[in-house]
N, C-alpha and C positions, 0 to 999 in steps of 0.2 A: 789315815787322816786325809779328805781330800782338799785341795788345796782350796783356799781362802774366796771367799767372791767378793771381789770390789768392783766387779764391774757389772752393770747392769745384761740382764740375761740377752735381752733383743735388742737392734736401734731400729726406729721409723726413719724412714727417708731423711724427714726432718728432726734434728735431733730434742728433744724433750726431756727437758733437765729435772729427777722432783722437785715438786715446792720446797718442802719440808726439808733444807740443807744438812741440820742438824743428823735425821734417819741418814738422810745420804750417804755422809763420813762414816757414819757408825758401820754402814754395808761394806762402802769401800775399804776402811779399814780393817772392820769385824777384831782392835783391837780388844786384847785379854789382860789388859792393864790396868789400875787403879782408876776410879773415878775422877782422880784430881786429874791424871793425866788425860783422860777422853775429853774436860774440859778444855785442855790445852790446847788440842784439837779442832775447839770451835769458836776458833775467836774470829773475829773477821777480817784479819789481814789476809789480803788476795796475794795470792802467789805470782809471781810476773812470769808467763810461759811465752818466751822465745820460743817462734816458728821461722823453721829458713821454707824456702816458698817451693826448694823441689825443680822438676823438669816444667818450665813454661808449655811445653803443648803436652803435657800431661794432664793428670783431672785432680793434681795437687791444689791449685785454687781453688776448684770445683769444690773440694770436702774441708778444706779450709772456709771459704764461704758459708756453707750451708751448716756449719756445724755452729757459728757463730750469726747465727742468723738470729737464733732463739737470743732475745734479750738474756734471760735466766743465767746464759752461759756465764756472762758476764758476772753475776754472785759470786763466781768461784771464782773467779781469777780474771788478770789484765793481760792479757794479748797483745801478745810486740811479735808482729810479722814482719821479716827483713828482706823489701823487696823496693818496689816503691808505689806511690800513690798512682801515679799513671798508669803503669802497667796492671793496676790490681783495677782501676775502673777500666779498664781494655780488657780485661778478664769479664768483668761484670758485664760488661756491654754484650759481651757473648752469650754472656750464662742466663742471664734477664733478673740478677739477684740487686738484691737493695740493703748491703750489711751498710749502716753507717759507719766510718773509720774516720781516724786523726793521723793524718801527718807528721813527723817528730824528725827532728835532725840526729837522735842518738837515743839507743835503749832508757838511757837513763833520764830521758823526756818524758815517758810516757804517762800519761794518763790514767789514775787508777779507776779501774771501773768501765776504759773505754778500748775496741779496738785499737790498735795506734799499729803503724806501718813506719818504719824507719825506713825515709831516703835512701837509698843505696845509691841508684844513680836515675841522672836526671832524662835520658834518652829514653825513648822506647822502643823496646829490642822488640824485631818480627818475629811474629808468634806463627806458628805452624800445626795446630792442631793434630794431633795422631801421628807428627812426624819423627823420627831422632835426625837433629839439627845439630851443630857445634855449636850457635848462638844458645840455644836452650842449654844446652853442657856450660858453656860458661858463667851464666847467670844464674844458673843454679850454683855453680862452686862458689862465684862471690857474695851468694848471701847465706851457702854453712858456712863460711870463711868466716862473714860478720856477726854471725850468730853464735858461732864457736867463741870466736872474742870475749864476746858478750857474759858469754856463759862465764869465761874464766877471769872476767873484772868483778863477776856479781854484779851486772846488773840486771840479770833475768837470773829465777831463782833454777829453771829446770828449762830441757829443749824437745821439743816436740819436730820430730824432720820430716818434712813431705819426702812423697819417692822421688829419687832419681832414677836417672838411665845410668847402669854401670860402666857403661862405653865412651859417651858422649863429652862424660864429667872428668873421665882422663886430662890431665895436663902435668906440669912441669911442676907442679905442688902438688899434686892429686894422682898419687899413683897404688891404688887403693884398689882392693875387689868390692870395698862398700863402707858407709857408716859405719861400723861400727870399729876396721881397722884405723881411720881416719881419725877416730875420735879418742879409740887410744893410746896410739902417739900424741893429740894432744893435750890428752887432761891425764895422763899416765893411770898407771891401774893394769890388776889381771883383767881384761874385759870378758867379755861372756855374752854370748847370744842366747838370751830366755825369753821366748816366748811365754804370754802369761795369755790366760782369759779370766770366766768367772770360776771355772771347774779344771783348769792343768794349767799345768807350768813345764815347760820343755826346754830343758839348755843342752846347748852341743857340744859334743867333747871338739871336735874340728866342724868348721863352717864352709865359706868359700874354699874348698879346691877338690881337685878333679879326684874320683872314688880313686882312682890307683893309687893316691900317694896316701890314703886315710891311715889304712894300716902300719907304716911306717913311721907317718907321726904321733901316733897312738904310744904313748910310754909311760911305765907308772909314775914319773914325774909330774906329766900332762895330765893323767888321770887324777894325779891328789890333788893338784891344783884348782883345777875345774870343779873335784867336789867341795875344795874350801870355800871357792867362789858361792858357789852357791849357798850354802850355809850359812855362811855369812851376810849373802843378799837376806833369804828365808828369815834369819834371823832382825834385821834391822831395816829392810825393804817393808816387809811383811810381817812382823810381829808372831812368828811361828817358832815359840820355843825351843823345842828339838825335832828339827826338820828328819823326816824318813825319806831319804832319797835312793831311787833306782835308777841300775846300770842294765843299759841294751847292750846283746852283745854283737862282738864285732860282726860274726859271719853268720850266715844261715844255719838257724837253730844250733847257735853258740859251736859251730864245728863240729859236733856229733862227735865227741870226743877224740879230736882230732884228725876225723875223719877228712873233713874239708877246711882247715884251716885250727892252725894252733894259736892263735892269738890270746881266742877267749882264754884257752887253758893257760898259757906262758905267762900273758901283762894280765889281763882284766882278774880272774880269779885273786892270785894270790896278792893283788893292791887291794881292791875288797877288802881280802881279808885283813891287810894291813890296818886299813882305816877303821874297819871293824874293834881292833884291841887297840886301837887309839879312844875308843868311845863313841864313835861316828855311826850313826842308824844309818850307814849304807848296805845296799844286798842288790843282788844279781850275781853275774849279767842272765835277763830275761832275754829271752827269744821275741825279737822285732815282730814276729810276722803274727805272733798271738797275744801278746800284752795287751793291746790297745783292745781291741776285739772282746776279749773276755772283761774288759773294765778293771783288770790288775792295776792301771792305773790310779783308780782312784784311793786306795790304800797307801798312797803318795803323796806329801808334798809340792816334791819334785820328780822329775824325770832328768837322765843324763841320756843323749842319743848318742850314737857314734860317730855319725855323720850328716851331712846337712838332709837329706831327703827322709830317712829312716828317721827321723823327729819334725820337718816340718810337713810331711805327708798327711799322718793321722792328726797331727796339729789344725792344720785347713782345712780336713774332713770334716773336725770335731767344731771347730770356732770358726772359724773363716766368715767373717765380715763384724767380728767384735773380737777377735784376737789383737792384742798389741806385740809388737819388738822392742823389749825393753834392754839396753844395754848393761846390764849389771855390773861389779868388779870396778865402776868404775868413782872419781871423787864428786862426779857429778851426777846429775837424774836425768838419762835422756830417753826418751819413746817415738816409735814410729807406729802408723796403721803396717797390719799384717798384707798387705799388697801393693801391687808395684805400679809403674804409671797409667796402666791401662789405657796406653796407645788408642786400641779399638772404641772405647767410648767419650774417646776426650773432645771436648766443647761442646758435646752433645745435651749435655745437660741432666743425664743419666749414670752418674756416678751413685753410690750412696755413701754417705757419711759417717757411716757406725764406725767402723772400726778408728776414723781418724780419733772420731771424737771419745772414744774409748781411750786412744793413746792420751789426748788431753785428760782423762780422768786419772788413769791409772797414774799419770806424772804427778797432778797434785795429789792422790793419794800416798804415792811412793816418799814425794818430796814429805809429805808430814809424817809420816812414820818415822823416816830416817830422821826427820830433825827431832823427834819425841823420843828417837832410841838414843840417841848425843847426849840430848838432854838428863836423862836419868843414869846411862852408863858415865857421864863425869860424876857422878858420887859415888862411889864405891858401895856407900851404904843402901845404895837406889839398887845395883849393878846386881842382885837375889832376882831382881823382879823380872827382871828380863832372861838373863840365862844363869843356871845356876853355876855357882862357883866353884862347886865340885865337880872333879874328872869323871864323866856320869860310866856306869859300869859297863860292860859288855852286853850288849841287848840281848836276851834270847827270843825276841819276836822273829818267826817267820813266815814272812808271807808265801801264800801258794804257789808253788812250782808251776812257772810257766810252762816247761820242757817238751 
């Protein structure tokens, strides 16, 4: 089964929202739920997407801007970007953009229906275009800082994060390899790195750190987890009944029977198989180097990678400039665009916007499934429609041998 599309297949420079909101949901959701509930769906209360603003001489405004340029955008949701008003018209002055925005002294000001920029602070930090600066690291920290807030008072429903620089953003609170460690310390949760598009989904067994220590962190603890994780996402993120999720395996062509490594044989195999007599549609581990290639992926859900490159490699191949990073596992909804600050084209005015505004869609898509799956799992007698309440059997589906 290949994974769900909610996100629109191409983005134009400029992003182009359809008319028809109603079709919209229905794609991004593509839920398999009762009629009553698809209506739930389409009511028009706008979602409030908290955005923190990311590295200032990056091309985080840039696709910030251009994404909410389109009026339309505004249909879907109310936009609370945590930076401030000066800085964002000293962005524009650069960029040559014309978003109209409002001013607010705190998220829960904002304006439904309109940009709004929450004050953070009243100076205006030098900007550097294409540079990594410690000014840009710190003003980026203090508006995830205020937007992370935000997120955990409710009063923005879901967080959409511009890039940062992993370097820069370091400090004496911020000791972090990136969002997504940062953000599960503070809204707690297994978190999970899943990259989604409109055609794959990719979560990583381990993320930021260096290939030598992969293997060792690798343990069937690690591995159940990570596949709950997901399942669970699949399940109430996305409305995908019994998720069929595949494992890469650790070493080149799963070690050749322990030729070049036992891993795959020792942890990966026989947890598999665990979760397998658990009831779990998991199967592998596939061979990294042909999976993607032969389209075994799309027979999937999901994907579980080993390590961060061996799943965001064919990920970037495949989606790269409408792929989102969605943090899964966690109590909140957060999304990022699948790239990084792009130094080289920043102020230039040569960013494109797909992918951020992709992350915006996939948020308010994510944020209404997960509230529509709440919604019917608090009845017990709802709790059929979603996942069944029997321990489902041992699957005997197998997909083709990567090997």
């Amino acid at each position: 089964m290949p994974a769900s599309r909610f996100i629109p297949t191409t983005f134009p420079k400029v992003s182009i929202i359809p008319v028809n909101m109603v079709r919209f949901y229905c794609l991004i959701l593509r839920s398999k739920f009762t009629d009553k509930a698809r209506n739930s769906m389409q009511d028009s209360v706008k979602i409030k997407v908290g955005i923190s603003v990311g590295d200032l001489n990056g091309i985080g405004c840039e696709v910030i801007l251009k994404t909410f340029e389109d009026p339309r955008t505004l249909e879907l949701c109310t936009p609370v970007l945590f930076a401030s008003s000066k800085t964002l018209a000293q962005q524009q002055q650069q960029l040559g953009t014309e978003l109209v925005y409002h001013g607010v002294a705190q998220a829960a000001d904002a304006i439904p229906g309109k940009f709004n920029v929450v004050n953070l602070w009243k100076e205006v930090p030098e900007m550097e275009f294409g540079k990594e600066t410690k000014i840009a690291g710190e003003y980026a920290l203090k508006s995830l800082e205020a937007a992370t807030s935000a997120l955990k008072a409710g009063e923005i429903d879901v967080l959409v994060t511009a890039p940062i620089n992993k370097s820069n953003i370091q400090s004496d609170t911020f000791k972090f390899p990136g969002h997504t460690d940062y953000l599960a310390k503070e809204l707690g949760g297994e978190s999970l790195m899943f990259m989604v598009s409109n055609s794959l989904r990719i979560g990583l067994l381990t993320d930021h750190m260096p290939v030598k220590d992969v293997s060792d962190h690798i343990t069937p603890e690690l591995i159940k987890t990570k596949v709950k994780t997901v399942i669970k996402s699949l399940q109430q993120d996305f409305g995908v009944r019994m998720p069929k999720i595949a494992l890469l395996g650790i070493n080149p062509h799963n070690g050749d029977q322990g030729l070049i490594g036992k891993e795959d044989d020792v942890v990966l195999k026989p947890t598999i198989e665990a979760l397998s007599n658990e009831g779990h549609l998991v199967f592998g581990p596939y061979a990294g180097d042909s999976f993607f290639g032969s389209k075994n992926y799309t027979q999937f859900d999901a994907i579980l990678a080993a390590y961060h490159d061996q799943g965001l490699i064919p990920f970037k191949t495949l989606s790269f400039g409408n792929g989102v990073n969605f943090t899964a596992g966690l109590s909140k909804v957060r999304t990022s665009p699948d790239h990084g600050t792009a130094y080289d084209i920043a102020g230039k005015g040569e960013a494109d916007p797909g992918s951020f505004s992709a992350a915006v869609f996939a948020a308010i898509a994510i944020f209404k499934q997960r509230t529509l799956y709440q919604e019917l799992t608090e009845n017990p007698l709802k709790k059929a429609k979603i996942v069944e309440k029997r321990t489902p059997k041992k699957s005997n589906y197998k997909p083709k041998s990567q090997e």
